[in-house]
N, CA, C and O atoms as a GROMACS GRO file, in nm:
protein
  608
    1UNK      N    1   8.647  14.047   7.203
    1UNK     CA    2   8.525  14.020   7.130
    1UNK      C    3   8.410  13.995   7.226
    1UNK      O    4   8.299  14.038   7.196
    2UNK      N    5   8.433  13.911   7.368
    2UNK     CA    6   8.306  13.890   7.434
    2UNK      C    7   8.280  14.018   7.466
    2UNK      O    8   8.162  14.053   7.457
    3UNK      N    9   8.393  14.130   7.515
    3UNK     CA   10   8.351  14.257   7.577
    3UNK      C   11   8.219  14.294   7.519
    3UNK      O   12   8.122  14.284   7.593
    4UNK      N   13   8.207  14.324   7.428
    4UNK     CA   14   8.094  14.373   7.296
    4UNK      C   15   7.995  14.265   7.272
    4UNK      O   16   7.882  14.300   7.237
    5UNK      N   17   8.014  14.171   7.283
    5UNK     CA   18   7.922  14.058   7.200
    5UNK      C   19   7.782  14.033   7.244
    5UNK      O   20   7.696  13.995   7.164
    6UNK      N   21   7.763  14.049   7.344
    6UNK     CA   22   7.595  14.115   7.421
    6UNK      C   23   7.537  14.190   7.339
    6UNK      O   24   7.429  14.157   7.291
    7UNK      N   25   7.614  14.336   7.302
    7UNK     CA   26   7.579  14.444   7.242
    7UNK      C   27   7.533  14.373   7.108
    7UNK      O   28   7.413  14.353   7.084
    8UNK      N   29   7.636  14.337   7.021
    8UNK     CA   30   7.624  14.304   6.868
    8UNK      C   31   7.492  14.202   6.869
    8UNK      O   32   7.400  14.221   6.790
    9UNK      N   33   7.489  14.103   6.955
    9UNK     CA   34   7.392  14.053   6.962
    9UNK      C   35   7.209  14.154   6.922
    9UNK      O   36   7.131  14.151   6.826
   10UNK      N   37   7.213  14.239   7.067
   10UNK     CA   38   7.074  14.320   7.087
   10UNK      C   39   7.080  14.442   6.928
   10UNK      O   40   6.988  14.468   6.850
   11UNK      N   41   7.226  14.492   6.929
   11UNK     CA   42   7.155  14.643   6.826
   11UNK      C   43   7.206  14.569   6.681
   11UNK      O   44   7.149  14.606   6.578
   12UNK      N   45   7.305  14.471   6.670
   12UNK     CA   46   7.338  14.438   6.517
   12UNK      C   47   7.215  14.292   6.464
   12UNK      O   48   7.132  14.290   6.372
   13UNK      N   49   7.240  14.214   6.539
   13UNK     CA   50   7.117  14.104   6.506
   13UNK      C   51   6.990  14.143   6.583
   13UNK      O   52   6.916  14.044   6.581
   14UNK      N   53   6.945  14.222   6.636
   14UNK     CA   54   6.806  14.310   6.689
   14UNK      C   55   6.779  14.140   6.744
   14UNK      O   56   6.679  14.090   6.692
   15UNK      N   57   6.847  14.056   6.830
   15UNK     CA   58   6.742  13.926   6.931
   15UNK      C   59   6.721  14.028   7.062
   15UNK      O   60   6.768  14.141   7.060
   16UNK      N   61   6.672  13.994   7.136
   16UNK     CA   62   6.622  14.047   7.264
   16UNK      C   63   6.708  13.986   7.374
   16UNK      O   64   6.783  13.897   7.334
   17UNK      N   65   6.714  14.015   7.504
   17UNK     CA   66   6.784  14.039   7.612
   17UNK      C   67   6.774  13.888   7.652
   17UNK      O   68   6.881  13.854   7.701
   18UNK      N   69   6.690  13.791   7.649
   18UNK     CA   70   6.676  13.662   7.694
   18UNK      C   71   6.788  13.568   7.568
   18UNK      O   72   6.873  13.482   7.587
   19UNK      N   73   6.747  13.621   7.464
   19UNK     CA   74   6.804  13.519   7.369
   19UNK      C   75   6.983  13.563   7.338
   19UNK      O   76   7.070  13.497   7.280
   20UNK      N   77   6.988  13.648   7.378
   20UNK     CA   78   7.103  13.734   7.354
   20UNK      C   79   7.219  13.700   7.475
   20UNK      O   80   7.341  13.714   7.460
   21UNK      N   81   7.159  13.658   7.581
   21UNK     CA   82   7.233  13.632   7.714
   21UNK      C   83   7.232  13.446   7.742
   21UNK      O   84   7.287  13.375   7.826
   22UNK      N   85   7.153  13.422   7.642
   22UNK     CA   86   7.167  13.253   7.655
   22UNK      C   87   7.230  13.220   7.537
   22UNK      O   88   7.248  13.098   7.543
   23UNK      N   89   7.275  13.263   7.428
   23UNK     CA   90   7.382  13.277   7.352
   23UNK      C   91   7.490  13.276   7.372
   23UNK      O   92   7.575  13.197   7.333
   24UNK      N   93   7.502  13.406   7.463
   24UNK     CA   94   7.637  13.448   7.534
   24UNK      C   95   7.691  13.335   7.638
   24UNK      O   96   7.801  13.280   7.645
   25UNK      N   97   7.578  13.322   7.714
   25UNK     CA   98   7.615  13.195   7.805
   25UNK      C   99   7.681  13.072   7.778
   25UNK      O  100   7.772  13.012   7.836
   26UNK      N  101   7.573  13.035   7.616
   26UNK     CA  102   7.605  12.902   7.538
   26UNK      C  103   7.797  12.881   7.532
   26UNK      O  104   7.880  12.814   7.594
   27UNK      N  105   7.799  12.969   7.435
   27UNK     CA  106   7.914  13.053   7.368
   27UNK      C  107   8.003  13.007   7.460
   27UNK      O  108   8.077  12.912   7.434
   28UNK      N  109   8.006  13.096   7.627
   28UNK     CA  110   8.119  13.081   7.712
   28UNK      C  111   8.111  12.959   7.756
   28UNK      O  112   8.224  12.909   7.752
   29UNK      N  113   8.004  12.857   7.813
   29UNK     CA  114   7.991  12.769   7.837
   29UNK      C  115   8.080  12.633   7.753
   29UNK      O  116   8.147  12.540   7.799
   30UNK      N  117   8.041  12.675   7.597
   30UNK     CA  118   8.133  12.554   7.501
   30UNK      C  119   8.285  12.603   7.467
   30UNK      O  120   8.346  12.539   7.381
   31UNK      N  121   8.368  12.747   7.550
   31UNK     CA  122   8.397  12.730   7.567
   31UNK      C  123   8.528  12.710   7.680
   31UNK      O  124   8.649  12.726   7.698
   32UNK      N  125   8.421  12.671   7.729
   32UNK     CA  126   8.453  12.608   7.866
   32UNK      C  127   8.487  12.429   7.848
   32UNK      O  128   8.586  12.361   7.873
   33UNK      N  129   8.375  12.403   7.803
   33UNK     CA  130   8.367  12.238   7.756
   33UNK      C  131   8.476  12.210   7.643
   33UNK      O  132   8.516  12.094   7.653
   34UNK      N  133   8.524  12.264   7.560
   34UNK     CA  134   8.596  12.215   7.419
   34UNK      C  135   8.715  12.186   7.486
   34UNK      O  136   8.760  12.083   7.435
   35UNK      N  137   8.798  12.232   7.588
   35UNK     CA  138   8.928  12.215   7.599
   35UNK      C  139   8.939  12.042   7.640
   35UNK      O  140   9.041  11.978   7.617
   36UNK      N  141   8.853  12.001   7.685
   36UNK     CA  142   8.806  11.865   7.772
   36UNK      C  143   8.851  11.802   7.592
   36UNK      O  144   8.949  11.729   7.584
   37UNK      N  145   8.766  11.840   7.454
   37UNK     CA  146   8.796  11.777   7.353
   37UNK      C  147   8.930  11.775   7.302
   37UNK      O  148   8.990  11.680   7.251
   38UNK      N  149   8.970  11.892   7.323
   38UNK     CA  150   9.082  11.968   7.227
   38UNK      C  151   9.198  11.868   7.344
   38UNK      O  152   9.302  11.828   7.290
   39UNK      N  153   9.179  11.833   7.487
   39UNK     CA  154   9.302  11.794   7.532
   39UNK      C  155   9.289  11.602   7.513
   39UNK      O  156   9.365  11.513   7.552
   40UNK      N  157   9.146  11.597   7.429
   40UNK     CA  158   9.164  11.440   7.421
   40UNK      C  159   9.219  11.401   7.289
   40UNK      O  160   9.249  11.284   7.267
   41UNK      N  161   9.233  11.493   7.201
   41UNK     CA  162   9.277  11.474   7.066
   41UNK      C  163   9.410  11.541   7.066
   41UNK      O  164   9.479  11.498   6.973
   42UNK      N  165   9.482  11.645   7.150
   42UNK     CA  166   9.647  11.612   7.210
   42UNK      C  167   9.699  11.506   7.238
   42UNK      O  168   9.812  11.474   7.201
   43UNK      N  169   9.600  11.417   7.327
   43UNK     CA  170   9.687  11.327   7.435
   43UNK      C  171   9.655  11.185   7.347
   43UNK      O  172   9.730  11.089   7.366
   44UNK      N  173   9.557  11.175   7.262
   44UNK     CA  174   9.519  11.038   7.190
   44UNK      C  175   9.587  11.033   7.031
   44UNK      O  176   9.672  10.955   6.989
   45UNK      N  177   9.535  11.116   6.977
   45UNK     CA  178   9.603  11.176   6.847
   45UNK      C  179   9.678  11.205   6.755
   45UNK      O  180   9.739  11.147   6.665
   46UNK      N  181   9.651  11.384   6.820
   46UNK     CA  182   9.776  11.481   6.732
   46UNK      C  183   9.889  11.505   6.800
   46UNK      O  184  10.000  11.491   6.750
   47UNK      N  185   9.869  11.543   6.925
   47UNK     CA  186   9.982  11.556   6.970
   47UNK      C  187   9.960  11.713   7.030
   47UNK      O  188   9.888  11.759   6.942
   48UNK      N  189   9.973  11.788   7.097
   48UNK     CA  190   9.985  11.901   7.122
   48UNK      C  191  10.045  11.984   7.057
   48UNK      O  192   9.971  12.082   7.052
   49UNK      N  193  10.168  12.010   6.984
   49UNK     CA  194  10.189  12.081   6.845
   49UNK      C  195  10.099  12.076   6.744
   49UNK      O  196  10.077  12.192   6.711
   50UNK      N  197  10.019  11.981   6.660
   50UNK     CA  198   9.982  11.955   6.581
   50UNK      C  199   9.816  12.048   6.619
   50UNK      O  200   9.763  12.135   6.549
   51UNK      N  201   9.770  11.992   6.749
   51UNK     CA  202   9.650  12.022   6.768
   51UNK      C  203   9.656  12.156   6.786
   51UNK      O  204   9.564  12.217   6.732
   52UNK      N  205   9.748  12.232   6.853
   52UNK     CA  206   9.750  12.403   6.888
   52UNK      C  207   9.778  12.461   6.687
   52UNK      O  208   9.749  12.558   6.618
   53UNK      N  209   9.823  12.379   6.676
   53UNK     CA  210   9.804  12.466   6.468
   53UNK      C  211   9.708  12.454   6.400
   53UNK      O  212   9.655  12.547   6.339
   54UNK      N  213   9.660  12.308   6.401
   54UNK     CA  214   9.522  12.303   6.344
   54UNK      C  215   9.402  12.378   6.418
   54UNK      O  216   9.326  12.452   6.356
   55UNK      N  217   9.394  12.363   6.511
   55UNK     CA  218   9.297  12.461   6.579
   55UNK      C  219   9.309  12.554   6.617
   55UNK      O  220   9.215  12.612   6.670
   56UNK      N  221   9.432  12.608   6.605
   56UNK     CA  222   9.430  12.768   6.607
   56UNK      C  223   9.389  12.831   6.425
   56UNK      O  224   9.362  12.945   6.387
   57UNK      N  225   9.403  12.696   6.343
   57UNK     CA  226   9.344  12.746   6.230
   57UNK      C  227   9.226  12.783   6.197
   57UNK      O  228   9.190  12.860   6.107
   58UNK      N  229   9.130  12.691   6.322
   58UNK     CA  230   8.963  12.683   6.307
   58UNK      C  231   8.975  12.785   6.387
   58UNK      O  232   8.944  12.867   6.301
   59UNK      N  233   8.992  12.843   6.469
   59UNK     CA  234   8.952  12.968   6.565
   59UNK      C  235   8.995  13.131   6.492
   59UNK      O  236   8.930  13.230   6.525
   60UNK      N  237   9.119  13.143   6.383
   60UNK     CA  238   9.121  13.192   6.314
   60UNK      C  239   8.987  13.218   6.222
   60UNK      O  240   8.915  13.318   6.228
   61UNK      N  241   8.968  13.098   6.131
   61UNK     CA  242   8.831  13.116   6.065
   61UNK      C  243   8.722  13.112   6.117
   61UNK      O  244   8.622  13.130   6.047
   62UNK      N  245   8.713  13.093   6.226
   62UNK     CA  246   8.563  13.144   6.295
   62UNK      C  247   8.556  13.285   6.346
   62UNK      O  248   8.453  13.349   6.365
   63UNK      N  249   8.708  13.336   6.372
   63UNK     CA  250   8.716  13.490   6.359
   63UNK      C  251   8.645  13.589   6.244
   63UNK      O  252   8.566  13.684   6.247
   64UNK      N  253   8.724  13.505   6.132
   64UNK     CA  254   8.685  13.603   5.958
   64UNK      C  255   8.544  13.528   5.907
   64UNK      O  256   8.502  13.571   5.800
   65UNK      N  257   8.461  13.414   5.976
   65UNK     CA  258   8.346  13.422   5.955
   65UNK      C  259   8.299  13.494   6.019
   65UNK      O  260   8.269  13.602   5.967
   66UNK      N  261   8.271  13.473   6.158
   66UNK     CA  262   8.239  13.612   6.277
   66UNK      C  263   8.233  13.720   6.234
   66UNK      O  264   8.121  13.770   6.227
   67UNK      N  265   8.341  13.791   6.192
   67UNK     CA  266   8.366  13.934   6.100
   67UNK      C  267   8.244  13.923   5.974
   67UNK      O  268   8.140  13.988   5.957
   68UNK      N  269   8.285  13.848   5.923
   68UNK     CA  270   8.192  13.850   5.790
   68UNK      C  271   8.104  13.865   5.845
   68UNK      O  272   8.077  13.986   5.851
   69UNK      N  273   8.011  13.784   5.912
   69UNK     CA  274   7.891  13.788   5.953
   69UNK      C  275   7.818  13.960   6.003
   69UNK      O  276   7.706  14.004   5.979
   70UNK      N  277   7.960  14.040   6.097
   70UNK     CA  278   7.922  14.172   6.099
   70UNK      C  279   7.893  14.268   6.012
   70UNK      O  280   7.855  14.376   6.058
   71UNK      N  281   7.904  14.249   5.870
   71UNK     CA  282   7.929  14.326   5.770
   71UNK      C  283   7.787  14.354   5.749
   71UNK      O  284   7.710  14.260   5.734
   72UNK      N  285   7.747  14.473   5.749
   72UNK     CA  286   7.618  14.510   5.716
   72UNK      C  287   7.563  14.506   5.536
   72UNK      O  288   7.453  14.505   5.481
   73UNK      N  289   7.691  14.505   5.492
   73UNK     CA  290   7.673  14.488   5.305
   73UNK      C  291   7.638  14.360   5.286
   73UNK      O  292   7.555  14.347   5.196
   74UNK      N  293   7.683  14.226   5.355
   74UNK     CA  294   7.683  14.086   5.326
   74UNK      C  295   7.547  14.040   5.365
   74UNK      O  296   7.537  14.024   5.487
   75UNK      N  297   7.416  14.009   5.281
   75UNK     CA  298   7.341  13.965   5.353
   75UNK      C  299   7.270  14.030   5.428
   75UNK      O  300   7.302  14.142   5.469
   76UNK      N  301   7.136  13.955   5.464
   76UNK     CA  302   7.048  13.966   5.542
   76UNK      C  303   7.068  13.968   5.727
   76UNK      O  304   7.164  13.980   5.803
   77UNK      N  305   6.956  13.954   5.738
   77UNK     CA  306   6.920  13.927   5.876
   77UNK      C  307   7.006  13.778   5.920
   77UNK      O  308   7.101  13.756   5.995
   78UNK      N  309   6.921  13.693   5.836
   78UNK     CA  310   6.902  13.536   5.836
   78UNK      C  311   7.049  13.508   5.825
   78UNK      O  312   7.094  13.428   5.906
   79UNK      N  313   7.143  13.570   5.723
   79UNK     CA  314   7.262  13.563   5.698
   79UNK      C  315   7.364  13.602   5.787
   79UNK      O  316   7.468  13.537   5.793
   80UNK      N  317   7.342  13.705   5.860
   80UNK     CA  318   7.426  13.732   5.960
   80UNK      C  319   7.424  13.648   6.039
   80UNK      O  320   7.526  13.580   6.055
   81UNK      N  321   7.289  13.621   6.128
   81UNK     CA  322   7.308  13.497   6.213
   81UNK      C  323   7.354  13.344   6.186
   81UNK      O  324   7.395  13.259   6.265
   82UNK      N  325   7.334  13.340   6.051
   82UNK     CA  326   7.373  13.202   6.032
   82UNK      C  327   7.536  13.242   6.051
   82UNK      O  328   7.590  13.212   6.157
   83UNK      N  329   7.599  13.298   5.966
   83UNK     CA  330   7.749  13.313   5.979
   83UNK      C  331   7.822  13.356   6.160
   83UNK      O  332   7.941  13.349   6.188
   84UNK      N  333   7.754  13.382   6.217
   84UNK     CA  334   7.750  13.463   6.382
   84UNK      C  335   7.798  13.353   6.414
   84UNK      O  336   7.917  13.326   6.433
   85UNK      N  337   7.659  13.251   6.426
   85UNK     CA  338   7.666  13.129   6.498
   85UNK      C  339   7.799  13.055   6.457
   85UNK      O  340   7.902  13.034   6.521
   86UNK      N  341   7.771  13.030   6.358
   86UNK     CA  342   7.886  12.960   6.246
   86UNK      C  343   8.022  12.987   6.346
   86UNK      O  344   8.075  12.925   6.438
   87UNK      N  345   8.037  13.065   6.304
   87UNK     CA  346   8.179  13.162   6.356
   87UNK      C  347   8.153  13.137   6.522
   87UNK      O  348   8.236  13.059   6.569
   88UNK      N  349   8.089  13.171   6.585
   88UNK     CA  350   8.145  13.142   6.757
   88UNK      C  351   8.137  13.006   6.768
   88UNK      O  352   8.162  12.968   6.882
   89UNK      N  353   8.109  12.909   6.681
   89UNK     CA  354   8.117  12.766   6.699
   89UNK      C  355   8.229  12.725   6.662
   89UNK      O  356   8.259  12.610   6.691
   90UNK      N  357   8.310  12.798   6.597
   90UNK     CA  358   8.447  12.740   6.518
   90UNK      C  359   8.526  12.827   6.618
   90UNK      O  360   8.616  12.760   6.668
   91UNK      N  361   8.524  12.952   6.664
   91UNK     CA  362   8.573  12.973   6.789
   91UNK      C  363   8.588  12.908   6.882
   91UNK      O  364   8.699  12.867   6.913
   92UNK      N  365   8.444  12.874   6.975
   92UNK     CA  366   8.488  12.783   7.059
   92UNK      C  367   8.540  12.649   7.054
   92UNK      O  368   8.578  12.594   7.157
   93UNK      N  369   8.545  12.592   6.942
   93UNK     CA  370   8.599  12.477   6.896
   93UNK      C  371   8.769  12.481   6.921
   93UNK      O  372   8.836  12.414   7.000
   94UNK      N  373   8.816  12.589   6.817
   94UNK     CA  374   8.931  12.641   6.789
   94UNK      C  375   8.982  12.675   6.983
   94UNK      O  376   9.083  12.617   7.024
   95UNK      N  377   8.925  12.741   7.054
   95UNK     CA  378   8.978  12.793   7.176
   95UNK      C  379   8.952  12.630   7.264
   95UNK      O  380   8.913  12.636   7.381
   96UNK      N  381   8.965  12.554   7.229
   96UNK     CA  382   8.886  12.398   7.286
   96UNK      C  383   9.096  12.334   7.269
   96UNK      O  384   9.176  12.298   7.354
   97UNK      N  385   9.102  12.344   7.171
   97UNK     CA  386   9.244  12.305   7.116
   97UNK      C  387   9.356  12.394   7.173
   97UNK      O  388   9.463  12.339   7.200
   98UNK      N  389   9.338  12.540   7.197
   98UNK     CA  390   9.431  12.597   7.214
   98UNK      C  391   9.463  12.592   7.364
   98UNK      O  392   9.572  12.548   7.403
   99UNK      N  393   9.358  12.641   7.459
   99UNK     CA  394   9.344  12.653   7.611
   99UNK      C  395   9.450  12.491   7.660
   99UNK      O  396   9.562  12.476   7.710
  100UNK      N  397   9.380  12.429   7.631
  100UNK     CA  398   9.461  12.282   7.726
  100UNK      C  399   9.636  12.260   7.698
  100UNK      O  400   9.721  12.207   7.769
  101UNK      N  401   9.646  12.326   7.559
  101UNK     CA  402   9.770  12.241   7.481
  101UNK      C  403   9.853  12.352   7.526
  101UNK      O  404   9.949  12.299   7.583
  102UNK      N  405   9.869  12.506   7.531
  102UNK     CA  406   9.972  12.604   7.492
  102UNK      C  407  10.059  12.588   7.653
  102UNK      O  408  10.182  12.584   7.651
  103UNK      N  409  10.007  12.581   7.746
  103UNK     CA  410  10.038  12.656   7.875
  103UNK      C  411  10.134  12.477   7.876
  103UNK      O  412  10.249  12.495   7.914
  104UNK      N  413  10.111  12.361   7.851
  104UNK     CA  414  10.147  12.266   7.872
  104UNK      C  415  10.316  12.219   7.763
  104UNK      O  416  10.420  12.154   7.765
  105UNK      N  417  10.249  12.294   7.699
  105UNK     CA  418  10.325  12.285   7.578
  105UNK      C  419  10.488  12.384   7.615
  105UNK      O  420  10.604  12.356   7.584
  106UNK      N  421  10.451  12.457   7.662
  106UNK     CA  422  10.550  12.532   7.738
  106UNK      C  423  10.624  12.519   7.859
  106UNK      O  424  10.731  12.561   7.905
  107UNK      N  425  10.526  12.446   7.894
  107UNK     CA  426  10.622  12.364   8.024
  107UNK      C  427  10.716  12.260   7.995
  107UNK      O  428  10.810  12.218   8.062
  108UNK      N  429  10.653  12.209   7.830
  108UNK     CA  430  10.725  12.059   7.809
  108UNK      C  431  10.861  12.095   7.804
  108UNK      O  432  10.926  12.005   7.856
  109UNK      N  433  10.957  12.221   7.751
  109UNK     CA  434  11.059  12.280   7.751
  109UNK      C  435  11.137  12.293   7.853
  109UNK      O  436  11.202  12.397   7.863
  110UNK      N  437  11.140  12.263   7.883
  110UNK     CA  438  11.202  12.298   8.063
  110UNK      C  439  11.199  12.148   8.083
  110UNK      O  440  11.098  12.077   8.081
  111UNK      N  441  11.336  12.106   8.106
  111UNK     CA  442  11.387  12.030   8.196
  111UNK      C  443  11.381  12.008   8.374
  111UNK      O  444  11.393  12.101   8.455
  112UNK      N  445  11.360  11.864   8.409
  112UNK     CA  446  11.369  11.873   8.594
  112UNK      C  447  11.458  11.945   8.630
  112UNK      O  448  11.433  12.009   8.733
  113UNK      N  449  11.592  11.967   8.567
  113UNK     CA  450  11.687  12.081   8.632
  113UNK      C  451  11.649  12.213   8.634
  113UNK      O  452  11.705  12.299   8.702
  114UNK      N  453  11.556  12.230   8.562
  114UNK     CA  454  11.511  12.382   8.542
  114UNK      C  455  11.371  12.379   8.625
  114UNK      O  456  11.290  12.449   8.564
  115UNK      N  457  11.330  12.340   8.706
  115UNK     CA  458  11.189  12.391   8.739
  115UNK      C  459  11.173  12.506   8.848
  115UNK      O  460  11.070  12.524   8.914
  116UNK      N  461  11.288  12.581   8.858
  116UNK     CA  462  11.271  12.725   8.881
  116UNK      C  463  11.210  12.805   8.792
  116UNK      O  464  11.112  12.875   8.814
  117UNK      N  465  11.293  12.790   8.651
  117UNK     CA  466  11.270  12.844   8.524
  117UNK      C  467  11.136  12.782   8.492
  117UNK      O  468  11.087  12.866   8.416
  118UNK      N  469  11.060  12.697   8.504
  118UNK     CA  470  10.946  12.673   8.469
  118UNK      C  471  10.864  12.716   8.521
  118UNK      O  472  10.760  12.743   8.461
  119UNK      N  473  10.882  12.743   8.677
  119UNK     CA  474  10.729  12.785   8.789
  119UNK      C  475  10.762  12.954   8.715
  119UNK      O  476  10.666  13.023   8.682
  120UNK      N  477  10.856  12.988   8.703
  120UNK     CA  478  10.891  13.176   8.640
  120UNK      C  479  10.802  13.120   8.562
  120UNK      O  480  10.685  13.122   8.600
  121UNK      N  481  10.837  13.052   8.428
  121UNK     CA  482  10.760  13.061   8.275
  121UNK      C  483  10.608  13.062   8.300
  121UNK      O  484  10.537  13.135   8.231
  122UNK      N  485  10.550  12.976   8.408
  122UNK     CA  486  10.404  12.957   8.430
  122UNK      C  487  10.348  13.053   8.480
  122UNK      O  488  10.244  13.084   8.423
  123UNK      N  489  10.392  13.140   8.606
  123UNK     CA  490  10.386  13.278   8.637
  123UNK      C  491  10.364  13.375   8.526
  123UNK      O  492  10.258  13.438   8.525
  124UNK      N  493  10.418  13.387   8.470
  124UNK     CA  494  10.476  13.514   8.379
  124UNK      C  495  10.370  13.483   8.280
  124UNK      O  496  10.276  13.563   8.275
  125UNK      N  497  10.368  13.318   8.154
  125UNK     CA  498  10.241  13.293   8.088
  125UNK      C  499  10.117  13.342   8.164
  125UNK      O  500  10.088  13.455   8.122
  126UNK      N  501  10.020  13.292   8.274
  126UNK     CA  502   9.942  13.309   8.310
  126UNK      C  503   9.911  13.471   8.346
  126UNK      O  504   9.796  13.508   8.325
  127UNK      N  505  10.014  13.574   8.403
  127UNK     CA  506  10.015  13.722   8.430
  127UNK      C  507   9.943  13.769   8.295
  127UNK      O  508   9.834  13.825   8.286
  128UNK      N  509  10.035  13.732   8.189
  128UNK     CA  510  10.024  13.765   8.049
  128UNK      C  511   9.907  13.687   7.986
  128UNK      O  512   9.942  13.641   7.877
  129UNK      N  513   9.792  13.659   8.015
  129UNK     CA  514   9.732  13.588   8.001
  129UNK      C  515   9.622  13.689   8.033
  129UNK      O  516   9.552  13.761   7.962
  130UNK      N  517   9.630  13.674   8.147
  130UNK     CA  518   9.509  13.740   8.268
  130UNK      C  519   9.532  13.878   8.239
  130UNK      O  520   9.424  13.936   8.247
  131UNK      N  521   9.629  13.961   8.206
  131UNK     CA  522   9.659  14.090   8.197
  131UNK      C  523   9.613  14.136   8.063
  131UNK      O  524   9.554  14.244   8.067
  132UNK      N  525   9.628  14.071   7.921
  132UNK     CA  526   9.609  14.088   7.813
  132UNK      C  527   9.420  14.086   7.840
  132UNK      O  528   9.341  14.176   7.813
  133UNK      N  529   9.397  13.971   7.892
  133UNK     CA  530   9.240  13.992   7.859
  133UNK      C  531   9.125  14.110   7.972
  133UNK      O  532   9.002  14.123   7.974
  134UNK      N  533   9.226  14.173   8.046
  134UNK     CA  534   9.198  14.277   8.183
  134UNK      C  535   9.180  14.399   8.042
  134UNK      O  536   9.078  14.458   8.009
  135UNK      N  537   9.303  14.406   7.985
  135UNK     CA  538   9.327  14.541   7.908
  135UNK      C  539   9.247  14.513   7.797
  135UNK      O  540   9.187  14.612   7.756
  136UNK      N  541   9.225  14.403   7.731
  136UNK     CA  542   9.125  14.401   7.606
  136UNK      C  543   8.972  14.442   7.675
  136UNK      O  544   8.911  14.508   7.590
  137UNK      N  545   8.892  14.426   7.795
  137UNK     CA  546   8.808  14.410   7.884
  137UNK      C  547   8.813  14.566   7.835
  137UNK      O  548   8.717  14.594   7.765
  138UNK      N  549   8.904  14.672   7.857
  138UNK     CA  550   8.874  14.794   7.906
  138UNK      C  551   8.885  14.860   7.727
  138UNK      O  552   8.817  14.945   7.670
  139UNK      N  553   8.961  14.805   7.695
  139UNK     CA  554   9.022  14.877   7.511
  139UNK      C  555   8.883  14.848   7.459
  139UNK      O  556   8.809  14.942   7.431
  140UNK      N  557   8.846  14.726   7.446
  140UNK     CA  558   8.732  14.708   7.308
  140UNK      C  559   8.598  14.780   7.329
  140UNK      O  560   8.541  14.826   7.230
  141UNK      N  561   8.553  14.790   7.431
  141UNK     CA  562   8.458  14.909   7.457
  141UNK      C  563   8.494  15.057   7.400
  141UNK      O  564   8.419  15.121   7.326
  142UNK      N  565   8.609  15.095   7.441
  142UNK     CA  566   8.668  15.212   7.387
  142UNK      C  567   8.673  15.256   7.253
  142UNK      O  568   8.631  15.363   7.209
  143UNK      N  569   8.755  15.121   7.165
  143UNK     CA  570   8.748  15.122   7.039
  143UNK      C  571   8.581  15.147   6.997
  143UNK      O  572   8.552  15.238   6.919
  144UNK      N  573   8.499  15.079   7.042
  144UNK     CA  574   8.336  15.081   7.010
  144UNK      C  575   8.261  15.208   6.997
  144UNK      O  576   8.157  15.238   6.938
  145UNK      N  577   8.372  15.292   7.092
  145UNK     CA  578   8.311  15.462   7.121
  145UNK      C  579   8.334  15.541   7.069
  145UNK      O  580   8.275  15.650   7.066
  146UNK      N  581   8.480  15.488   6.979
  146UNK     CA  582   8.568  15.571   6.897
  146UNK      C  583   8.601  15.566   6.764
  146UNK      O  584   8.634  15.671   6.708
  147UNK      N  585   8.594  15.432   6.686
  147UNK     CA  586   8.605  15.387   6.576
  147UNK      C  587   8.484  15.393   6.482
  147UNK      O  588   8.382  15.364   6.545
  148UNK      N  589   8.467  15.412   6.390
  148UNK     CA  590   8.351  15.445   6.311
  148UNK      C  591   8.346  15.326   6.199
  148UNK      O  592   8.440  15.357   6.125
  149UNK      N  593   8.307  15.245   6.163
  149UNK     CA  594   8.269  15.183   6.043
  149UNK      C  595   8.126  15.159   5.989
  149UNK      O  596   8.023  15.171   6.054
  150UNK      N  597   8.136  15.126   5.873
  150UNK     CA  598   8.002  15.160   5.729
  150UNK      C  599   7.907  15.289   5.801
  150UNK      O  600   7.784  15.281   5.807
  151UNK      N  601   7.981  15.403   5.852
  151UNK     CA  602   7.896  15.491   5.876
  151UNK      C  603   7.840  15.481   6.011
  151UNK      O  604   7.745  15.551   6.047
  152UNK      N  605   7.891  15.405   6.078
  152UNK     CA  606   7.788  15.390   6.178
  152UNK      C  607   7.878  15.390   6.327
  152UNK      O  608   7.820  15.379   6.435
   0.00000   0.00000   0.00000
């Protein structure tokens, strides 16, 4: 989704190159900052199970608001952006909960007798991590060149 999200910004909500890149910035910036929240409401809280479900629930629906918001049938101008914003705020919220808790959460499994098997599991998570978002980097542009929707 960030691959594109510059773009959707300038040709789907028509903001300009300043407002469009301090968005983007915002966006990566909070989330950058949310995991700092998402790992104080693990460790005080919910618990790290609890918090990776509930907030993978809010990052879900800031997805299908996000979406909504793209829909050229739904609404205005005013409407898209309100739902845009909406939606990358419940994203980065949602990715605030998930980032701190999953990679930890997976380690909790592994026993001191096993921390061979754990430095593998952390390896292999993080490859798969870094590799998935290398290949989405190169796919979602592609899809953008190739996929056609409402005509356009």
């Amino acid at each position: 989704m960030k691959a594109v999200l510059i773009l959707y910004f300038l040709y789907f909500l028509h903001w300009n190159e300043d407002t469009s890149t301090s968005i983007y910035h915002a966006f990566s910036s909070l989330c950058y900052f949310t995991p700092i929240l998402g790992a104080a409401i693990a460790d005080s809280w919910l618990g790290k199970f609890k918090t990776i479900i509930y907030l993978s629930l809010v990052y879900v629906l800031g997805h299908v608001i996000k979406s909504l918001g793209a829909l050229p049938i739904l609404g205005g101008q005013v409407v898209h952006t309100v739902l845009s914003l909406i939606g990358l705020s419940l994203i980065a919220l949602g990715t605030g909960g998930i980032k701190p808790c999953v990679a930890a959460f997976g380690g909790d499994q592994f026993e001191e007798k096993h921390a061979e098997e754990r430095t593998r599991y952390f390896s292999v998570f993080y490859l798969s991590i870094n590799a998935g978002s290398l290949i989405s980097t190169f796919i979602t542009p592609m899809l953008r060149g190739d996929v056609q929707c409402f005509g356009e």
